[in-house]
N, C-alpha and C positions, 0 to 999 in steps of 0.2 A: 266480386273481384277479389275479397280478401280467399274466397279458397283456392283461386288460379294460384297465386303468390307462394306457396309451399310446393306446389307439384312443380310448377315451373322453376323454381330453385333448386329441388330434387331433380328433376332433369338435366339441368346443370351440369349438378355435379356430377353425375351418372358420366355423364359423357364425358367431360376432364378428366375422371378417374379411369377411364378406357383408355385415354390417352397416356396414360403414365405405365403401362404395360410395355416391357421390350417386345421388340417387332423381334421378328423371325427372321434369322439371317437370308438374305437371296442364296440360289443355291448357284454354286462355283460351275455355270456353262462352262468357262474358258481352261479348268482344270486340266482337261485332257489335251488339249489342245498347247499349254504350256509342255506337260509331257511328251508330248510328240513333236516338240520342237527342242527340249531338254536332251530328246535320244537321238535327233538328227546331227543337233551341233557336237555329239558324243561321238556319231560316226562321223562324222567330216573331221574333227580330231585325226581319227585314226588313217585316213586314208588320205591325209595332208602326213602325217607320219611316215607312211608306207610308201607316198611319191618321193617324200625326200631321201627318205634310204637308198631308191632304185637310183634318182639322177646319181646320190654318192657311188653306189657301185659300177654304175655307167658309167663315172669321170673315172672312177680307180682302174677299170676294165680297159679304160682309155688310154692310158700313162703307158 
């Protein structure tokens, strides 16, 4: 019994000491996908811009 009592102590710690390592970041799935919604709300920008000008030119065309 007294030789289990060291390796099982070593084992232990073995394994605690594994635990105290930084884990590896997850890798960013949703990256692209932020992106590709960063460049849609970029054109909808633009083409909410380009309706308001026509309606201005269409009220001014109107007068």
């Amino acid at each position: 019994m007294k030789r289990k009592l060291p390796s099982v102590t070593l084992a232990a710690i073995v394994v605690l000491a594994g635990g105290c390592q930084p884990a590896e970041s997850p890798p960013d799935i949703a990256k692209s996908q932020r992106d590709a919604l960063g460049k849609a709300k970029a054109v909808e920008g633009v083409l909410q811009q380009q309706a308001q000008e026509h309606r201005q030119a269409a009220d001014e065309a109107s007068k």
